[in-house]
N, C-alpha and C positions, 0 to 999 in steps of 0.2 A: 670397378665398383664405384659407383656415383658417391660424390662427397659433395656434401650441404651441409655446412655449419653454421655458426652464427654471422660469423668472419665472409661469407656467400651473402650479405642480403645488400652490403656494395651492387656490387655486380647483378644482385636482380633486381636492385633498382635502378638498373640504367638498360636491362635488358626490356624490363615493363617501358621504359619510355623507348626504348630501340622499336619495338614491337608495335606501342600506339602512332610511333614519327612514322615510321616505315622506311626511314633513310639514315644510315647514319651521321650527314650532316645536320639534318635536319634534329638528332638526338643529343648531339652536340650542342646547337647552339639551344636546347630546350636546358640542358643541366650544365652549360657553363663550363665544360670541358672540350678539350681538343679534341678530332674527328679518331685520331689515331688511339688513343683512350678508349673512347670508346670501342672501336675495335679489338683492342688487345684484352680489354675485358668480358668481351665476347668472347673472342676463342680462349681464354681462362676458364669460362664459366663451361663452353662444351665440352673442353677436358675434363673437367670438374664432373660434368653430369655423364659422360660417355655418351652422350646423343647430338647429333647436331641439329640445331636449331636452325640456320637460314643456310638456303643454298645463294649460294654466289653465281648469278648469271649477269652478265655484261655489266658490270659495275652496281649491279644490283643485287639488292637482299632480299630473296622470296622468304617467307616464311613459312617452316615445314608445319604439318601435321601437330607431331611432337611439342612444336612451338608454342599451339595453341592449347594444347594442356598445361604445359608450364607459366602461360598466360595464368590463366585461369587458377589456377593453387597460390601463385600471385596474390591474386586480388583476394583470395580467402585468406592468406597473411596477413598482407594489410589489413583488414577488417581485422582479423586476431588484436593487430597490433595498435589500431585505432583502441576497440576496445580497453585494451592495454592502458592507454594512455589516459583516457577518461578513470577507469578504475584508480591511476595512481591520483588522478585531481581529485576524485572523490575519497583518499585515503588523504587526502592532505586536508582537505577541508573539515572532513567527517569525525575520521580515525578509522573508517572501515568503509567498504566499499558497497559492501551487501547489507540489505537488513529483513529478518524474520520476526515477522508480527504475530501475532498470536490478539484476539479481541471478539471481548465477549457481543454480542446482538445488537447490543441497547445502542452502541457507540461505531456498529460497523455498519450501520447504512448512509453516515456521512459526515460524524465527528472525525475520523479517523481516516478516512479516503481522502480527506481535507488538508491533514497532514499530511499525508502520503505525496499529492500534490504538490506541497510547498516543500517540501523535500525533493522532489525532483524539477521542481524549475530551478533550484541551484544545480543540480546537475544529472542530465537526461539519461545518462548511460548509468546510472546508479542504480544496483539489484534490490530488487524488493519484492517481498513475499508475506500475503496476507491471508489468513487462516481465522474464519471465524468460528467461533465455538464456546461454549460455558466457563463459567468463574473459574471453579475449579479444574475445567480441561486445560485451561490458559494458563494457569497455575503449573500444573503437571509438564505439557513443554514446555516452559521458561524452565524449571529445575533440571529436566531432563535436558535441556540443550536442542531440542527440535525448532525451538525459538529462540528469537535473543533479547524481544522484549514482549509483556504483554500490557494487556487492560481489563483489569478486572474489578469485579464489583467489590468494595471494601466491605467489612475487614475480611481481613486473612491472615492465615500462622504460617510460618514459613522460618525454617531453621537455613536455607541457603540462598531464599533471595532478599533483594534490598527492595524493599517498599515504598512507595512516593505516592502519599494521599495527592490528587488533584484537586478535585473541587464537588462540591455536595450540588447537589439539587432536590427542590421540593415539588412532590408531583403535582400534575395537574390533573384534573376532569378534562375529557373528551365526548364531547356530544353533539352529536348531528345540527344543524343551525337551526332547523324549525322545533328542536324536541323543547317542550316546557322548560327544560335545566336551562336552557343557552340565555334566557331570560337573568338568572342569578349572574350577582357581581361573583357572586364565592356558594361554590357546591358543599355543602356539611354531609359529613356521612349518613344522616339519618335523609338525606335527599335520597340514598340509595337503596328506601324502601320497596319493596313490590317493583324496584328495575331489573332488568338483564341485562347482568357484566358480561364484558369482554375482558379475560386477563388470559395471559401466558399460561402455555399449558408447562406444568409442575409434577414432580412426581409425588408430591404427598400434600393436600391441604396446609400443612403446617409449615407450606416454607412461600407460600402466596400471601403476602404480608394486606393484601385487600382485603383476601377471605376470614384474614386474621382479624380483621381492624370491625371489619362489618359484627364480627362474632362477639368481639368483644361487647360493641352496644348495642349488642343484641337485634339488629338491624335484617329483617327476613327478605332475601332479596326473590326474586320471579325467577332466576334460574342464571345459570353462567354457558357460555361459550368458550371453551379452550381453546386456544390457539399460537402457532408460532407469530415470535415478534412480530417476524415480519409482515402478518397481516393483521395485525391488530386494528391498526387505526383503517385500511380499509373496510373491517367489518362494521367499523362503526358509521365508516362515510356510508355503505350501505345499509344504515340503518337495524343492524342486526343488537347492537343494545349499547352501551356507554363503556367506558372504561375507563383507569386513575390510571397514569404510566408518565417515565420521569419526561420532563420536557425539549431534553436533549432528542434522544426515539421522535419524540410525534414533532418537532421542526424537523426532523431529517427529512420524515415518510409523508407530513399531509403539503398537499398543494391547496390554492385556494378553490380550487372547481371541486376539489373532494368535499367540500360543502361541512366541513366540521370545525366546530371550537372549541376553545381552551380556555378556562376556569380555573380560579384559585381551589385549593382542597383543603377543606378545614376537618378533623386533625391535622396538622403537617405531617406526612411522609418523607422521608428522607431518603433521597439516592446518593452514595458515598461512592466514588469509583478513583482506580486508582493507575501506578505504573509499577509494573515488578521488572524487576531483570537482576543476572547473577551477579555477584563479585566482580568479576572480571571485565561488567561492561560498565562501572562505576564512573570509570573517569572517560568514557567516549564521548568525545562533542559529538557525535548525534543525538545525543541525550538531552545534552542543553538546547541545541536547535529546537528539536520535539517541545522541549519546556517552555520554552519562550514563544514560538506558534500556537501551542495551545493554548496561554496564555492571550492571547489577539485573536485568536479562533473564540474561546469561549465570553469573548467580550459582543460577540455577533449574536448570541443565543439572546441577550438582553438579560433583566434581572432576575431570572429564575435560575441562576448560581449562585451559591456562598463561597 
């Protein structure tokens, strides 16, 4: 019966360079061992596996068949064990070697990839797993543990996680470059007379805080477009109507060939968003990493942060 322990990976790593030398002198003088060494831990290793791995013809080492499987499971070790070895740098620098994100729309087209980024130029072999989806779905796996940290839009009630307000932002106006608004230093709600919004599509009128804002001053607009975030601002670059959304979302999504601009929004709107994660991920420096990046990340957005 073939024996491969821990106590075996000596011996396969002098058998990986016996196999790439093709000579046992030649394998010798590659790992600084005697020729005879290396030989005795050859025939250790073929006792060990019950196959033999080189025939011996004229002072020569052919290598079998067999050989070249055992090569090859080799190199799939190593790679285990590389990985291995990055995971523990990333457990010493981190506190953890993996991370599951969880992050709502607004923040996942390129707040948050940003981080992810500067997370892994400290180190490349570090797992990460990003899951976009709603406040309250991000909520839900961060509690349940499908996550281990999320971003979500504040506030939130939560009896198991820890909450960390980040930073507010006040919406802007989005408008095509030629439409009359682009003219104004600052868009007022009542600007969004007789327009067609663009906002996120919602499941109830009462939780679109525009349709709210317009209603309140009584403000009769031409009709709305529902749509996912993610194409918000291009409906607008297409001229399909205006929209208010926070300014984080529209520097992620417009370019400047998309032909649209940004305007102050008078009422202030306020976007609040946040960081949750459980108990247990309290004291992980990846946390403070995260903190202090986003911290010099959202100094790039300019002053439409609090």
């Amino acid at each position: 019966m073939a024996d491969v322990n821990i106590h075996s990976l000596k011996s396969l790593a002098i058998f990986k360079t016996l196999y790439e030398a093709g000579t046992a002198s030649q394998a010798a003088r590659t790992l600084g061992i005697t020729q005879s060494g290396v030989s005795r831990s050859l025939a250790q290793l073929e006792e060990n596996l019950g196959i033999q791995l080189f025939l011996r013809e004229k002072n020569r080492l052919v290598a079998t068949p067999e050989a070249r499987e055992v090569y090859d499971e080799i190199l799939r070790l190593m790679g285990n064990i590389e990985e291995l070895r990055h995971s523990v740098l990333a457990l010493k620098e981190f506190g953890t070697s993996r991370l599951r994100i969880a992050a709502i729309p607004g923040l996942s087209f390129g707040f948050v990839p940003r981080l992810v980024a500067a997370l892994l130029e400290e180190n490349r072999q570090f797992s990460v797993s990003l899951d976009m989806m709603s406040s309250h779905e991000v909520q839900l796996a961060v509690e349940s543990s499908h996550a281990d940290i999320g971003f979500v839009t504040l506030p939130i009630t939560s009896r198991v996680l820890q909450v960390d307000p980040w930073f507010t932002t006040e919406a802007v106006c989005l408008v095509p470059e030629r439409h009359p608004l682009a003219m104004r230093g600052c868009v007022e709600v009542e600007d969004l007379r007789d327009q067609h919004l663009v906002i996120s599509n919602q499941p109830s009128i009462s939780t679109n805080p525009l349709l709210e804002l317009t209603s309140q001053h009584r403000v009769q607009i031409a009709g709305k477009t529902e749509a996912n975030i993610g194409t918000i601002t291009a409906l607008v670059a297409s001229h399909v109507g205006i929209t208010v959304m926070n300014p984080i979302t529209a520097q992620d999504q417009l370019t400047p060939r998309d032909g649209v601009v940004m305007r102050p929004f008078s009422p202030a709107m306020a976007f609040s968003f946040g960081l949750v994660y459980r108990n247990d991920w309290k004291q992980a420096r990846v946390l403070d990493f995260l903190r202090q990046r986003g911290r010099v990340l959202l100094e790039s957005y300019g002053e439409s942060m609090t």
